[in-house]
Wavefront OBJ file of the C-alpha trace (Angstrom):
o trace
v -1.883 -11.848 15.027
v -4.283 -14.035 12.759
v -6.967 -13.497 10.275
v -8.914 -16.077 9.714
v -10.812 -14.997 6.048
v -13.464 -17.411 5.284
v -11.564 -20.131 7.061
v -8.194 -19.748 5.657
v -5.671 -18.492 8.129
v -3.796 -15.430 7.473
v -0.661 -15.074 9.622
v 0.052 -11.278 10.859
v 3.105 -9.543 12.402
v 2.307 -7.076 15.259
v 5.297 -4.847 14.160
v 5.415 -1.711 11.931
v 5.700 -2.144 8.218
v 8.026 -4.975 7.788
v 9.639 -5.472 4.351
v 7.149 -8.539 2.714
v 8.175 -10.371 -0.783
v 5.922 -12.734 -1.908
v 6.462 -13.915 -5.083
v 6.870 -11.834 -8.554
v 5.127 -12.078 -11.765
v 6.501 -10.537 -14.682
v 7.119 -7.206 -15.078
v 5.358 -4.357 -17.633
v 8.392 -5.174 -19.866
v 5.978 -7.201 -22.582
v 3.624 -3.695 -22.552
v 5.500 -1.189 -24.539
v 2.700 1.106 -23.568
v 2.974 3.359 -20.664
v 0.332 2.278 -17.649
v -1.361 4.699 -15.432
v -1.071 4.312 -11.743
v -2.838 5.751 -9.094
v -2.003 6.299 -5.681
v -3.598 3.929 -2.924
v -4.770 4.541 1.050
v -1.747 4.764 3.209
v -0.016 7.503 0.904
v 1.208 10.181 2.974
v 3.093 13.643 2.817
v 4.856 14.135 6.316
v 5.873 17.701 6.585
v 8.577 17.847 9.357
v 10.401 21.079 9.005
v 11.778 22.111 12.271
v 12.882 25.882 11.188
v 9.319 26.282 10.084
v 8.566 27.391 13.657
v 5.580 24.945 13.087
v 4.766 21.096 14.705
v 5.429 17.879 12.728
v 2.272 17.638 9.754
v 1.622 14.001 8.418
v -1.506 14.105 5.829
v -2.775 11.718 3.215
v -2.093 12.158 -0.371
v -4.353 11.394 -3.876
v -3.419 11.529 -7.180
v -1.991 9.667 -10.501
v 1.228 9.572 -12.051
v 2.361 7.228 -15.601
v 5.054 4.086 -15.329
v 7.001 3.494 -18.474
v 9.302 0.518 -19.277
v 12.964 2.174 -19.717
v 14.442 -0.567 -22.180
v 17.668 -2.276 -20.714
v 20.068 -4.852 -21.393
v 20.759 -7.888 -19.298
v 18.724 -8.689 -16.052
v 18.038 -5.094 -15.477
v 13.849 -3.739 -15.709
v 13.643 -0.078 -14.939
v 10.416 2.043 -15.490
v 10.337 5.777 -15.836
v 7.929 7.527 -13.572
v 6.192 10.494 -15.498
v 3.185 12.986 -15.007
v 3.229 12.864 -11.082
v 0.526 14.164 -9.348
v -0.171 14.488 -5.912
v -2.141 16.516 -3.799
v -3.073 16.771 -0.035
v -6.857 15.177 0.724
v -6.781 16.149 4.344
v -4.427 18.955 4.517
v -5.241 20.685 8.120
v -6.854 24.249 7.300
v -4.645 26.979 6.146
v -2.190 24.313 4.305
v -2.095 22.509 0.583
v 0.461 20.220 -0.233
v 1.038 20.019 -4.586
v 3.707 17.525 -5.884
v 4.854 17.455 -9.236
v 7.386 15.809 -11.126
v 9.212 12.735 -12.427
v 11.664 9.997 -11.439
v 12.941 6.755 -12.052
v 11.823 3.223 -10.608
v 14.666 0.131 -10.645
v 12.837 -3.478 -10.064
v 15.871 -4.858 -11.044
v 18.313 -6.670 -9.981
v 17.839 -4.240 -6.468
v 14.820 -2.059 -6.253
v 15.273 1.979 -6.022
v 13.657 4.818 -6.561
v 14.856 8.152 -7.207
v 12.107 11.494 -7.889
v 12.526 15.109 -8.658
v 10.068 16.760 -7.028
v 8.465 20.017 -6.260
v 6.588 20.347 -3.518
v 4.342 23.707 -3.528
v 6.604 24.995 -6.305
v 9.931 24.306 -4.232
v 12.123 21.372 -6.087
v 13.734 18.600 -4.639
v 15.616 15.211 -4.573
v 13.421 12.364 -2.670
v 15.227 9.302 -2.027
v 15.332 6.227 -0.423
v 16.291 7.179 3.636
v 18.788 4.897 3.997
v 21.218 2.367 1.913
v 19.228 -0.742 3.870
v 15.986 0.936 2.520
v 14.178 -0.624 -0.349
v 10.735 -0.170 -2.199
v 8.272 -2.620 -1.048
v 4.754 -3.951 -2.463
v 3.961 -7.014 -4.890
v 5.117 -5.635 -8.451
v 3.435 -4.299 -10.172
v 2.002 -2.616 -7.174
v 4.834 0.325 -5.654
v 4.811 1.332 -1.682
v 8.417 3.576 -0.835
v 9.257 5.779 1.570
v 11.574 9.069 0.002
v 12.667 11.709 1.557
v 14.265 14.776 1.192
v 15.182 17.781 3.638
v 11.399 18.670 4.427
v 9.462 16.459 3.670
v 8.791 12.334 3.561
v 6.413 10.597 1.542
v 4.966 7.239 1.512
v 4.173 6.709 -2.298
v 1.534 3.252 -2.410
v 0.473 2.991 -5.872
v -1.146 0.514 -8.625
v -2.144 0.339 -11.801
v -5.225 1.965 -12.589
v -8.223 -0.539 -13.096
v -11.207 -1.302 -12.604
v -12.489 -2.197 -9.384
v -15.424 -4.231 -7.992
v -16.943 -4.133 -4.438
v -16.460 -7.333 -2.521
v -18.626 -7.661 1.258
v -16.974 -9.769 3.655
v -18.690 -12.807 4.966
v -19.956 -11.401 8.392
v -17.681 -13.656 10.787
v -19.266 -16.129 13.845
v -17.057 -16.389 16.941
v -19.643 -19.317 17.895
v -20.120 -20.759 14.659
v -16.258 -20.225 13.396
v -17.017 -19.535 10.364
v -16.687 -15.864 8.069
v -14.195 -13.142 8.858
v -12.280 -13.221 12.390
v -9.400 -11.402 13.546
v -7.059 -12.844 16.173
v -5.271 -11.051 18.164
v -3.161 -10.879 20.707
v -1.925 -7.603 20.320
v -4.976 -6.207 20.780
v -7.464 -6.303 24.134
v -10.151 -8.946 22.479
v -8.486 -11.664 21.117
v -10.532 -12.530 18.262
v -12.804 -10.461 16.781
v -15.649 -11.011 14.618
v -15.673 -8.700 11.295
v -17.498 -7.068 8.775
v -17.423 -4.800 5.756
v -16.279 -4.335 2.308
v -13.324 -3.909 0.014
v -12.277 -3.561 -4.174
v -10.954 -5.827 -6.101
v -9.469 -5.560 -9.236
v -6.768 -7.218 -11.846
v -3.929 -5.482 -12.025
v -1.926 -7.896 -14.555
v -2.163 -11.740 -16.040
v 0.135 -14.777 -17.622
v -0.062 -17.917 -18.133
v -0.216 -19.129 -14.827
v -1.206 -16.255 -12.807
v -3.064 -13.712 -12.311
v -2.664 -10.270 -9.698
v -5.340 -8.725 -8.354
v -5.134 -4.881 -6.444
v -7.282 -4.899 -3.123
v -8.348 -1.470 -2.114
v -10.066 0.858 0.267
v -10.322 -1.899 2.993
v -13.182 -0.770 5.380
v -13.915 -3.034 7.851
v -15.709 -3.093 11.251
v -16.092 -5.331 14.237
v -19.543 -6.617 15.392
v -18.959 -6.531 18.942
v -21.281 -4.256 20.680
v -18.263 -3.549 23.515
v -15.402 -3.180 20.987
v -14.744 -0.760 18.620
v -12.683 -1.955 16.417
v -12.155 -0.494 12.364
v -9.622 -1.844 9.900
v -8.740 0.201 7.297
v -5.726 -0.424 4.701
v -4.708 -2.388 0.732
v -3.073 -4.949 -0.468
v -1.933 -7.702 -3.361
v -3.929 -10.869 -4.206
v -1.706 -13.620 -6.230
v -3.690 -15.944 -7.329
v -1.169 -18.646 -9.083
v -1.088 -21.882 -9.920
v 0.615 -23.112 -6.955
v -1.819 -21.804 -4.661
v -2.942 -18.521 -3.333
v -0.863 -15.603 -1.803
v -2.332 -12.078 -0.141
v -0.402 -9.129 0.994
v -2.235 -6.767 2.908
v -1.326 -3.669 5.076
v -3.344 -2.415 6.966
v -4.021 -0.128 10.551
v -6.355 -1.045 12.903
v -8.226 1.022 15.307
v -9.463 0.183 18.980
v -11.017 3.594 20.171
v -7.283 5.638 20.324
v -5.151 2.984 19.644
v -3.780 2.134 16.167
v -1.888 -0.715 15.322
v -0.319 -0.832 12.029
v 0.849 -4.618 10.487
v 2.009 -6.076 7.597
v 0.268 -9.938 6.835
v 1.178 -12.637 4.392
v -0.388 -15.953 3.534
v 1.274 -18.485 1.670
l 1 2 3 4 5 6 7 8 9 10 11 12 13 14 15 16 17 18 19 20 21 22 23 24 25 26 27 28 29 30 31 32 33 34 35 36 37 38 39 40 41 42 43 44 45 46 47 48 49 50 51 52 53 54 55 56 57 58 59 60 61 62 63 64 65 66 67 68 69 70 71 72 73 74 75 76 77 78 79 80 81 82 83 84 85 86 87 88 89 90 91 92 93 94 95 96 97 98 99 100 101 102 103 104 105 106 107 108 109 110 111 112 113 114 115 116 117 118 119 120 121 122 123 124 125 126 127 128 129 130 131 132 133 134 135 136 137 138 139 140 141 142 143 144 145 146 147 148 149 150 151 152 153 154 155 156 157 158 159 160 161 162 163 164 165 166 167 168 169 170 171 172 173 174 175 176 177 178 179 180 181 182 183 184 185 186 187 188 189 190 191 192 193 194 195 196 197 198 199 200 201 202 203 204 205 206 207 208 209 210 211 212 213 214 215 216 217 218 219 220 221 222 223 224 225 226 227 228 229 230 231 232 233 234 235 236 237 238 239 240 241 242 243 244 245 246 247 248 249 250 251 252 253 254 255 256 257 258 259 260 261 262 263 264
């Protein structure tokens, strides 16, 4: 799958959430300060608790937590994750979903994640499912899955700035130009697109800057497809060129496709 963004190409993988490293800036290291992060669209609390007596429950999650630089020795960076706070924005009726807590983030040398956790009031361990697991995202952007016995949670979070509302170019199959997905997962191989999304900087050197893209709302302008793209993503904008990370899920009517995309 291709996305063609005012006519750059974009290449996309028709698979679910691949693992995606681009290329790293520096860390918070230099910033003594702690740095407030909140949580981005794709979070998600999935509530899978078979001796509940009740079916699978997968709902998005809001909220803010603080990332501290835990000083080290060596080629170790590890940030302390403080003041968690999460809570269920779609919760179906009769449930609420309240996380509180604190862990610890590891960029390097191997990323890792460990959080204590209560959910509701009840306290667990969430870790990483699996010793081929890692955290993924362009630092200093986070997206994990943990898990404990209950419940998993996809944790997609940024630092906390602000944000400014970009409009796509409105993309022309017949002219080629503007915004066009290709696809050939899909039933319409390229479609035309419109919308908006935020943009903001999320950190800055010497030779680089990182920007946070947010609350990706798109829509096709084909009157017989119904097509909506909704997702995030990482903007590196270096001196050696320009690189994008983007999930995101798109929508044909009752079909959603989920991919991870890179340009470099």
């Amino acid at each position: 799958m291709h996305l063609r963004f005012r006519q750059s190409w974009i290449l996309l993988s028709c698979s679910s959430c691949l693992a995606l490293v681009i290329l790293f800036p520096p860390g918070l290291q230099a910033q003594a300060a702690p740095v407030a992060y909140d949580l981005a669209y794709g979070s998600v609390i999935i509530d899978d608790c078979g001796l509940c007596g009740r079916e699978r429950v997968e709902a998005s999650l809001t909220g803010t937590m603080t990332v501290t630089p835990v000083p080290s020795e060596g080629d170790s960076e590890e940030y302390r994750l403080s003041d968690i706070h999460f809570e269920c924005s779609d919760c179906p009726e009769g449930l609420t979903y309240s996380i509180r807590g604190e862990g610890l983030f590891k960029l390097l040398p191997d990323r890792d994640i460990s959080l204590d956790l209560t959910v509701n009031g009840f306290p667990g361990t969430f870790l990483l499912p699996t010793q081929s697991s890692s955290v993924q995202g362009v630092w200093p952007g986070i997206d994990a899955t943990v898990n404990d016995f209950t419940y998993t949670l996809r944790i997609i979070a940024a630092p906390t700035v602000p944000l400014v509302r970009y409009e796509l170019m409105e993309g022309d199959i017949a002219g080629s130009s503007g915004t066009i997905l290709d696809a050939t997962c899909l039933p319409h191989r390229s479609i035309p697109l419109k919308g908006t999304f935020l943009l903001g900087r999320m950190s800055s050197g010497q030779d680089f800057e990182t920007y946070r893209i947010d609350s990706i709302d798109w829509q096709s302008t084909l009157t017989d497809g119904n097509y909506q793209v909704r997702g995030h993503g990482t903007l590196l904008d270096h001196q050696f060129g320009r690189f994008m990370s983007l999930h995101i899920v798109t929508v044909h009517r009752h079909n959603r496709h989920s991919v991870e995309e890179w340009k470099d």
